[in-house]
C-alpha positions in Angstrom: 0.0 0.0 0.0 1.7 3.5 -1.0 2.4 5.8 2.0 3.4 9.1 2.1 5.0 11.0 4.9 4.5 14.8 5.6 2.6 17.4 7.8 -0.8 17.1 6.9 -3.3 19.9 6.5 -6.9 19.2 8.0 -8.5 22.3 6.2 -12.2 20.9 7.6 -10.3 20.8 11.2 -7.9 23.3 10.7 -5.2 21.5 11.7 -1.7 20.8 11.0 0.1 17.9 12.1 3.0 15.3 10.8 1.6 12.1 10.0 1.2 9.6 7.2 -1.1 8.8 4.3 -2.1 5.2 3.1 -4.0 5.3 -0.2 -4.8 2.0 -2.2 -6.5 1.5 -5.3 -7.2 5.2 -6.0 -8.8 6.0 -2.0 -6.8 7.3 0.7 -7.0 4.0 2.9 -6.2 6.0 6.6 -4.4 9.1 7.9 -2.2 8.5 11.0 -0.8 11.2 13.3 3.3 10.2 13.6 6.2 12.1 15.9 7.9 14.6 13.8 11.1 13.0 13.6 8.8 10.6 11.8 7.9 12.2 9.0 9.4 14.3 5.8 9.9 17.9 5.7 7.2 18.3 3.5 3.5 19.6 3.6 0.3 17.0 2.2 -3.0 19.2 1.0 -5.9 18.4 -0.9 -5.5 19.3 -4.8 -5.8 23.1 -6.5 -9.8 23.6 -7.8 -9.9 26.3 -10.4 -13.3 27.4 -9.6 -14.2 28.8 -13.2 -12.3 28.6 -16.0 -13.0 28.0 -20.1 -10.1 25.4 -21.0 -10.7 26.6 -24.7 -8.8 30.3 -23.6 -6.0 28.7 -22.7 -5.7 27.6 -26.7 -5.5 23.6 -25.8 -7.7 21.0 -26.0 -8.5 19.7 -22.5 -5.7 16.8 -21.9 -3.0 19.3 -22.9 -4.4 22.0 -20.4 -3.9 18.9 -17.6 -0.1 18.3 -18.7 0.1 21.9 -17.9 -2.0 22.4 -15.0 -1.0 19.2 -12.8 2.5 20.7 -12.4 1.0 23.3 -10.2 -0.9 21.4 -8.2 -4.1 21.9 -10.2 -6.4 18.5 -9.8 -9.4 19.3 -11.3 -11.4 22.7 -13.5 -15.0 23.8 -12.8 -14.7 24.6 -16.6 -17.7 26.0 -18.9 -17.6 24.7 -22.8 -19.3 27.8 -23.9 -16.3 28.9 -26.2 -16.6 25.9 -28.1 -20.6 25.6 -27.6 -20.9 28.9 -29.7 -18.7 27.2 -32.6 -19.7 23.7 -33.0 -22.6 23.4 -30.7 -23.2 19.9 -28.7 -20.8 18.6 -30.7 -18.3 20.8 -29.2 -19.3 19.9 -25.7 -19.0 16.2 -26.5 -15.5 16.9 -27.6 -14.3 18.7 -24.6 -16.2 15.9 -22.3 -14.5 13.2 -24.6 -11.5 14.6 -24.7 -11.4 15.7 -20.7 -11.6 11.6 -20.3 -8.7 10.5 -21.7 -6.2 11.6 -19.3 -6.1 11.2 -15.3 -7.5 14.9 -14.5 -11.2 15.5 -13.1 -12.8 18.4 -15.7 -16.1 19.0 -14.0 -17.9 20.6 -17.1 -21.4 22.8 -16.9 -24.2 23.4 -19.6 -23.6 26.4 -21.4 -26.7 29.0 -20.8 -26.1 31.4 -23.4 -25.3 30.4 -26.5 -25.3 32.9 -28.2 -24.4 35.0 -25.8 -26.6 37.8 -27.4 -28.6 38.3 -30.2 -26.4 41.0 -31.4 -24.0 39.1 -32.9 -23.4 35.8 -35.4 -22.5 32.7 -33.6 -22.2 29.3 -35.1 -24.8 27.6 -33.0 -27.3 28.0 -30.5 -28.4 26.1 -27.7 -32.0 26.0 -26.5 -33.9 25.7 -23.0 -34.3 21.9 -24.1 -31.5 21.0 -25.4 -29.6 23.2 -22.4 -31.9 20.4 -19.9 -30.7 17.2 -21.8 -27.4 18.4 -20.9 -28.2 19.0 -17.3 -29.5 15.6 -17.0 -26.3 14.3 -17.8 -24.1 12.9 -14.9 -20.6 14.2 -15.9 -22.5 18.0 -16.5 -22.4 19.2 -13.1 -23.9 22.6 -13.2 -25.4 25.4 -15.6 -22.6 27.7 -16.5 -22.4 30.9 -16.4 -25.8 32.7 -17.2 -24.5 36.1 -19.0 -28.0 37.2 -20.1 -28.5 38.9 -16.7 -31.3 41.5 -19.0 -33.0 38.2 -19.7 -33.1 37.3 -16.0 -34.1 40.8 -14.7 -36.9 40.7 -17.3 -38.4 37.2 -16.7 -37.5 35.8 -20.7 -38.9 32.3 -20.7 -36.4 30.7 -22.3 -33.8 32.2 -19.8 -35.5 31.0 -16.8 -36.6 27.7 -18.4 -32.7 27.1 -18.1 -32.3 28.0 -14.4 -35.5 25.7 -13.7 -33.7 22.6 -15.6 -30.6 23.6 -13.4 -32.4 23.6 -10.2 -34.6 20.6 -11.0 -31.7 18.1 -11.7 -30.3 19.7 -8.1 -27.5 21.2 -9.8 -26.0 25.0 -9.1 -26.2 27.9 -11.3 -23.3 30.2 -11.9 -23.5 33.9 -12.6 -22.7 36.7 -14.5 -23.4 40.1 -13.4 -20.7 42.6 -14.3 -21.6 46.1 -12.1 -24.8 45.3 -11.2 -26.0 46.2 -7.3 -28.7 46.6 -5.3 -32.2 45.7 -6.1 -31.3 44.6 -9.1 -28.4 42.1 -8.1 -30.9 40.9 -5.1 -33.5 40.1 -8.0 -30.8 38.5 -10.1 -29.6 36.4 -7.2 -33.0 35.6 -6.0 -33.4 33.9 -9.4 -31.4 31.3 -7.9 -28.2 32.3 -9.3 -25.3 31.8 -6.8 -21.9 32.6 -8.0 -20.6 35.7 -9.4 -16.5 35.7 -10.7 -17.4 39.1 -12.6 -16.8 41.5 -9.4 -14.0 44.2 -9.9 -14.7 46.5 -6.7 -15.2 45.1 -2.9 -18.3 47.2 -2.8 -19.8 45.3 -5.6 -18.5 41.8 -3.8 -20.1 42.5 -0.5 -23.0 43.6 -2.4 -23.3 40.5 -3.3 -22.4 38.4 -0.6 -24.6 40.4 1.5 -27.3 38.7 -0.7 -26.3 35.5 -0.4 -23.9 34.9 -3.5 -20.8 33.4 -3.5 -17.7 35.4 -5.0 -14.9 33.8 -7.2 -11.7 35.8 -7.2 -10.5 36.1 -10.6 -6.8 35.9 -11.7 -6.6 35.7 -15.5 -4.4 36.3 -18.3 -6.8 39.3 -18.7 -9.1 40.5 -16.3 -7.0 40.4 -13.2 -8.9 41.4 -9.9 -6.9 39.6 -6.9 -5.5 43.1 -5.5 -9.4 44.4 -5.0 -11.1 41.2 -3.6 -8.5 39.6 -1.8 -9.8 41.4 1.2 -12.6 39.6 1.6 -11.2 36.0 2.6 -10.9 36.6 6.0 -14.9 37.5 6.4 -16.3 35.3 3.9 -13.5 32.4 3.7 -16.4 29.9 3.1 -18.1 32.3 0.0 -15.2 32.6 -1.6 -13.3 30.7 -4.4 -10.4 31.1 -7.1 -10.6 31.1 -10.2 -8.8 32.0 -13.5 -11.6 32.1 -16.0 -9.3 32.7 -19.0 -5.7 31.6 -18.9 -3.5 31.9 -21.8 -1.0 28.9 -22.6 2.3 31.0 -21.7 0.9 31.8 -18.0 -0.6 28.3 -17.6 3.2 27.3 -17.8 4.0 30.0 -15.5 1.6 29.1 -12.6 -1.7 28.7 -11.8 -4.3 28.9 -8.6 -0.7 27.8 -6.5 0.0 31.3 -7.5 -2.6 32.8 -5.6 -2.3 30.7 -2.6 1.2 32.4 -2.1 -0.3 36.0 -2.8 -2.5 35.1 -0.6 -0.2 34.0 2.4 2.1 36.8 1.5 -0.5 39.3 2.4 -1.0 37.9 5.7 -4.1 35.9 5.0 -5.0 32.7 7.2 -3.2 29.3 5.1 -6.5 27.6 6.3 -8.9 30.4 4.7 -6.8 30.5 1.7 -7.1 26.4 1.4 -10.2 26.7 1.9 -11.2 29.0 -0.5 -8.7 27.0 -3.3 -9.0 23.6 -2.5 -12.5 23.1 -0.7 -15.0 25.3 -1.6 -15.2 24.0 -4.9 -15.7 20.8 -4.7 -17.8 21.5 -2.1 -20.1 23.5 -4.3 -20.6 21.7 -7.1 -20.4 18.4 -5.9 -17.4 17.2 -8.1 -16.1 14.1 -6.4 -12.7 15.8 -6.1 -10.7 14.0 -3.0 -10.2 16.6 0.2 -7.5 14.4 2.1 -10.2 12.5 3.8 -10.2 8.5 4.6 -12.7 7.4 1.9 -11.9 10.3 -0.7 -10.4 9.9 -3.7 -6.5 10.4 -3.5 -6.4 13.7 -5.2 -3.7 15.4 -3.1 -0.4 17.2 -3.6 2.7 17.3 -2.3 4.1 21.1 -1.6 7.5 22.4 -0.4 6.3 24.7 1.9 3.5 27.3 2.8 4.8 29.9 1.7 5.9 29.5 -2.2 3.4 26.6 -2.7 6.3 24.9 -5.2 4.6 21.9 -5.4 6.5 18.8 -5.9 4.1 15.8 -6.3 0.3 15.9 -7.8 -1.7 12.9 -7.4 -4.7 12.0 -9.1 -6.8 9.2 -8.0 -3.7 7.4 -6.3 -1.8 8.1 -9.7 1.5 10.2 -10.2 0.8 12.9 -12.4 3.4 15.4 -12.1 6.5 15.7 -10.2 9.2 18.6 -9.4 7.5 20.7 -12.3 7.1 17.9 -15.1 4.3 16.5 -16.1 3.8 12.7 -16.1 0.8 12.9 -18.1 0.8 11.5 -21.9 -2.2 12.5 -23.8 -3.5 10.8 -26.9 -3.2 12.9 -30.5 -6.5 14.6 -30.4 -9.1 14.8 -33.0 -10.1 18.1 -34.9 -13.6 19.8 -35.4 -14.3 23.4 -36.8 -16.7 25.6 -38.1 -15.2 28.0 -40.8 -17.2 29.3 -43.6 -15.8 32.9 -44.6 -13.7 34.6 -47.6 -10.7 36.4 -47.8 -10.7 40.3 -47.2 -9.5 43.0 -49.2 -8.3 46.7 -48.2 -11.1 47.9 -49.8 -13.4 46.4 -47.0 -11.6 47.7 -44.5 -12.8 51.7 -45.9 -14.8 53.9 -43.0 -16.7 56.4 -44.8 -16.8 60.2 -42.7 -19.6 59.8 -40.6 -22.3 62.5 -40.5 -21.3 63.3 -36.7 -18.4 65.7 -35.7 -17.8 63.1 -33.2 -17.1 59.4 -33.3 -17.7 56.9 -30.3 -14.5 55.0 -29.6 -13.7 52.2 -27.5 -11.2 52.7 -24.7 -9.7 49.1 -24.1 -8.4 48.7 -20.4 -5.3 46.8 -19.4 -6.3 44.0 -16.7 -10.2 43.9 -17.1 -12.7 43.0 -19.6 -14.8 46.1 -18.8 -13.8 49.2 -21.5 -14.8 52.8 -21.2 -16.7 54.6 -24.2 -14.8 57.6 -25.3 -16.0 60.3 -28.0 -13.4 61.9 -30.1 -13.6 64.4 -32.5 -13.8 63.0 -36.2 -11.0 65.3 -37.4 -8.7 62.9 -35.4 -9.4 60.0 -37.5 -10.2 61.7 -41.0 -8.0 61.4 -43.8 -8.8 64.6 -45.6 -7.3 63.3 -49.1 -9.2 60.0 -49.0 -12.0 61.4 -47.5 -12.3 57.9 -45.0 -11.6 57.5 -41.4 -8.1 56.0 -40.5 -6.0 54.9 -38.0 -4.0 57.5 -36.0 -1.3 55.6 -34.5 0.1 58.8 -32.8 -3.0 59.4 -31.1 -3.4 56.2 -30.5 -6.6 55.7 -32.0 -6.7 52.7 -34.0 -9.1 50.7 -36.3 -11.1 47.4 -35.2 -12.7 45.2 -37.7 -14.9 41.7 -36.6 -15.3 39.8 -39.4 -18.0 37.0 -39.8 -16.5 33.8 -39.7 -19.8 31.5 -40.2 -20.6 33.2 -43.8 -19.4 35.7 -45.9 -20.1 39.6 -44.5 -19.3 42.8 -44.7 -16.6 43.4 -41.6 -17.8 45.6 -39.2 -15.7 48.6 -38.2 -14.9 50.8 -35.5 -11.9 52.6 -33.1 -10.5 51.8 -30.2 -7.6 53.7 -27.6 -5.1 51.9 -25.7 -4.2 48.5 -28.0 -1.0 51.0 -28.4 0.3 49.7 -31.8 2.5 52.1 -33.6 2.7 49.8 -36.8 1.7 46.7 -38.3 -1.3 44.5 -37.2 -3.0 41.7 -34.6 -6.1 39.1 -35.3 -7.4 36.2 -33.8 -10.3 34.0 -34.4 -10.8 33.7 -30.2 -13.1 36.8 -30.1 -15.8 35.8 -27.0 -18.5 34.9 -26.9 -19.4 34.1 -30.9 -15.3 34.1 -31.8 -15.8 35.7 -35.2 -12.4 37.3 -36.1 -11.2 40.4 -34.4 -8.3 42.7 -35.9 -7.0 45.8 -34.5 -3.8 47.5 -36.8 -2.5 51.0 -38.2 -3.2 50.2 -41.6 -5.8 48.7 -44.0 -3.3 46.2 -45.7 -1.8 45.2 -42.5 -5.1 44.7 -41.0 -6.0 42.2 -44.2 -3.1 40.3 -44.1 -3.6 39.5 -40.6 -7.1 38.8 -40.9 -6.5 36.6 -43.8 -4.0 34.4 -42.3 -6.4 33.5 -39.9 -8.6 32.7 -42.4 -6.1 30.4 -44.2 -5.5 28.7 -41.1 -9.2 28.4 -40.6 -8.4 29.5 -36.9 -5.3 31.1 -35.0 -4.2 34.2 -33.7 -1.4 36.1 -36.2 0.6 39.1 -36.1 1.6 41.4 -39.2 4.2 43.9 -39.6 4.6 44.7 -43.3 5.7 41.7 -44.8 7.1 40.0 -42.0 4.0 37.4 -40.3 3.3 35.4 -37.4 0.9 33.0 -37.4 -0.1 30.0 -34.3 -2.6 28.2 -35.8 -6.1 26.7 -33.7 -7.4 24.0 -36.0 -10.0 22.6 -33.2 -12.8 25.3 -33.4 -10.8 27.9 -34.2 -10.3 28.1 -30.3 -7.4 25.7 -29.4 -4.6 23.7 -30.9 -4.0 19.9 -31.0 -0.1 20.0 -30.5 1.8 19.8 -27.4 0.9 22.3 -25.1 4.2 23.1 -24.4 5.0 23.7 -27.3 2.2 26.0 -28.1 3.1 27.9 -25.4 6.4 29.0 -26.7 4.8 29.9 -29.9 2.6 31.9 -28.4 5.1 33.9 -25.9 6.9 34.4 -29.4 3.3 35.8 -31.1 3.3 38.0 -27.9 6.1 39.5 -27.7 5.7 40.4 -31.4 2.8 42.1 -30.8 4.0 44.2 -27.7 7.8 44.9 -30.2 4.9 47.2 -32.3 4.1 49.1 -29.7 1.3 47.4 -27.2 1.8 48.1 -24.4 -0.6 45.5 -22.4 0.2 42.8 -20.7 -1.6 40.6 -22.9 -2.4 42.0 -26.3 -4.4 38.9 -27.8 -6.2 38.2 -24.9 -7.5 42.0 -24.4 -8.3 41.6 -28.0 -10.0 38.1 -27.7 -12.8 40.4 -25.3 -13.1 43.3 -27.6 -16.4 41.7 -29.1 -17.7 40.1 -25.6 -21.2 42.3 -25.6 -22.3 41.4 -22.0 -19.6 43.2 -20.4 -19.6 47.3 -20.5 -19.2 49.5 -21.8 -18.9 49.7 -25.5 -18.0 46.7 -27.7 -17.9 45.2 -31.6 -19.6 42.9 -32.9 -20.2 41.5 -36.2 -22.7 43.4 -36.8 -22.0 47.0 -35.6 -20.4 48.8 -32.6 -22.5 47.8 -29.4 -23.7 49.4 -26.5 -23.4 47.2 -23.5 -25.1 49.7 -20.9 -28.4 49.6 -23.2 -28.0 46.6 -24.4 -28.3 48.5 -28.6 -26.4 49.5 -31.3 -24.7 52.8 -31.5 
């Protein structure tokens, strides 16, 4: 029988102690108390839980996110398919579920609520109230994800709340999605029986919530990063509150991942136990995922960690099995199989034109480094105008650039607008991962540069590129348009190369493709693009 010595964390009991852990056949067997001299100087914890997270940012098909993950100490992802949902459909979620089972990692996967996401925009499916409930009643879906049509909710739609009753009649939780909202109107949203929130950026709007009777995931991303304003609440609410990446590109997945924020966590003086609780427990707890918690009887999903402090883990185990060890993964995933959903034509410059508008002023988005929210600016059209062409164009110097979304599902005229703070001073970005619908979104200082970089997405039927005159960067996603099939390792260091292209032009963000991935994401303020025209999230209209 295996046995592993170690000072063992009781997070239920909050205790610390050295002792010893049998496991057999995939179950922890017993945990015995022993004399320190006993026992390694090492510390034994129940697995990482990100709370919420969409594998399909992270640009790899499930098993390749668990090579990565496991290394960190990661065990198992409360992760919504809705990426992939608004490409291929069902057939997308049976690929992630399908694909989620063929290595040792425990993907607890919800039914996407909103897909679309609006009706402002083209996706390349649509799920209904029906087919949303045969999901439910699935075992291995655990919960309704994310319900983003919090209008819909407010209002009473039927088909909205014919979701949240499939959720709550199969006994499984609903998650939330209510960027800004408070007061009367959060209440009403929460007393839909929506209990989970990961869109808070202020402690107001967290306690708001709380207050209410919501549980609040602390967000770390690769782009909406809001650890610094909610950490504050773990020592009041350590039992309503979880962590969670939501979107995690493939070069930070590499990098860390919720072990991270245990030791930003402990740094800032906060309680181990709170912060265990909040990263390992909760979770599991929640939405009933069968995750192990270091209990005789649970499944052996536990790690092995250096210290409190750093939380280098040095040992994951999944269900009694090995999976990664002093920062390599033990996993071997299978070659994966490919599905898609990719019906547009190349552009030309010409398509790219923005004729003077009738207004002296033009509404521009202001992009924000850190957060999916953006501001809505309004410039004067003189700033943009080129007086011999008579069309709008970019102004790198101002820093007011030009965004296209192009239809990916069938051939359309690109929509077209401006945005502030992408920062290029030459050459052009695209990418094909443009939430919720992931059409392709381009930002760039000129019309030709903008083409070439949509167009190579096109070519690729899916990837993110990078364009600076005739030199091209291109990482391909041939499953969905959304993630690739090769190692993930690999496609990390492609990526940091794509990256770091795109901040040698002049962006200055900490993550260019992914604050351009949520450029066309409608449900979260304040102004965005979509296919078909520049959005108003406030009002839920077109400008």
């Amino acid at each position: 029988m295996p046995l592993i010595t170690g000072y063992i964390l009781d997070i239920p009991a909050r205790r610390l102690f050295p002792g010893e852990l049998n496991f057999d056949d995939g179950v922890i067997v017993s945990i015995r108390e022993r004399t320190h001299q006993d026992v390694k100087q090492q510390y034994i914890l129940p697995g990482f839980t990100d709370s919420h997270v969409h594998i399909e940012s992270s640009m790899l098909v499930p098993s390749e996110f668990a090579r990565l993950a496991v290394v960190h100490g990661t065990v198992s992802t409360v992760s919504d398919p809705h990426e992939i949902a608004n490409v291929c459909g069902l057939n997308g979620v049976d690929f992630m579920i399908q694909n989620g089972c063929t290595v040792p990692f425990k993907f607890v996967f919800g039914a996407p609520s909103c897909v679309p996401a609006t009706v402002f925009e083209t996706a390349g499916a649509s799920l209904n109230a029906k087919e949303v409930s045969t999901l439910l009643n699935r075992p291995e879906i655990k919960y309704l994800s994310e319900m983003m049509n919090f209008p819909g909710v407010l209002n009473g739609d039927p088909e909205v709340m014919q979701k949240i009753a499939a959720a709550h009649a199969a006994g499984k939780p609903v998650d939330g999605h209510a960027p800004g909202l408070r007061g009367d109107l959060a209440r009403k949203y929460i007393a839909a029986g929506i209990e989970t929130d990961h869109e808070c950026f202020t402690a107001e709007e967290a306690i708001d919530k709380l207050s209410a009777g919501m549980k609040i995931l602390i967000r770390e991303g690769s782009a909406a990063k809001n650890f610094e304003a909610l950490i504050g609440l773990l020592p009041d609410y350590p039992h309503l509150v979880m962590f969670c990446s939501d979107d995690k590109h493939p070069d930070s997945l590499v990098a860390g991942h919720i072990n991270q924020l245990c030791a930003r966590a402990v740094k800032k003086g906060m309680d181990v136990f709170d912060v265990l609780q909040a990263a390992c427990v909760n979770p599991v707890v929640h939405y009933n995922s069968g995750v192990g918690l270091l209990q005789p009887g649970d499944a052996a999903d536990f790690i092995v960690i250096k210290d409190l402090i750093d939380f280098k883990v040095m040992q994951t185990f999944i269900d009694g099995e090995m999976v990664a060890e002093n920062g390599r993964s033990l996993i071997s995933a299978p070659e994966s199989a490919v599905l898609n959903n990719f019906h547009c034509d190349p552009v030309v410059a010409a398509d790219m034109r923005y004729p003077q508008p009738e207004s002296d002023e033009v509404a521009v988005i202001e992009a924000l480094d850190g957060q999916l929210i953006t501001n809505k600016l309004s410039v004067p059209m003189s700033s943009i105008i080129n007086k011999v062409s008579g069309y709008c164009e970019s102004n790198p110097s101002l820093d007011l650039l030009k965004i296209v979304v192009v239809n990916r599902y069938q051939p359309a005229t690109p929509a077209i607008a401006f945005i502030k703070n992408i920062g290029l001073k030459k050459g052009a970005i695209a990418s094909s991962v443009a939430h919720d619908s992931h059409n392709i979104v381009a930002v760039g200082v000129s019309d030709e540069e903008i083409c070439s970089a949509v167009n190579l997405v096109i070519q690729a039927k899916g990837g993110v590129s990078c364009v600076n005159g005739e030199t091209q960067k291109l990482l391909a996603l041939p499953v969905a348009g959304l993630m690739s099939n090769a190692d993930g390792y690999i496609v990390a260091e492609e990526y940091t190369a794509i990256d770091q292209m795109a901040k040698s032009l002049g962006s200055p963000l900490s993550a260019p493709f992914m604050t351009l991935s949520f450029m066309a994401l409608l449900v979260i303020p304040h102004l965005k693009l979509s296919d078909k025209g520049l959005f108003d999230g406030d009002n839920f209209r077109f400008i």
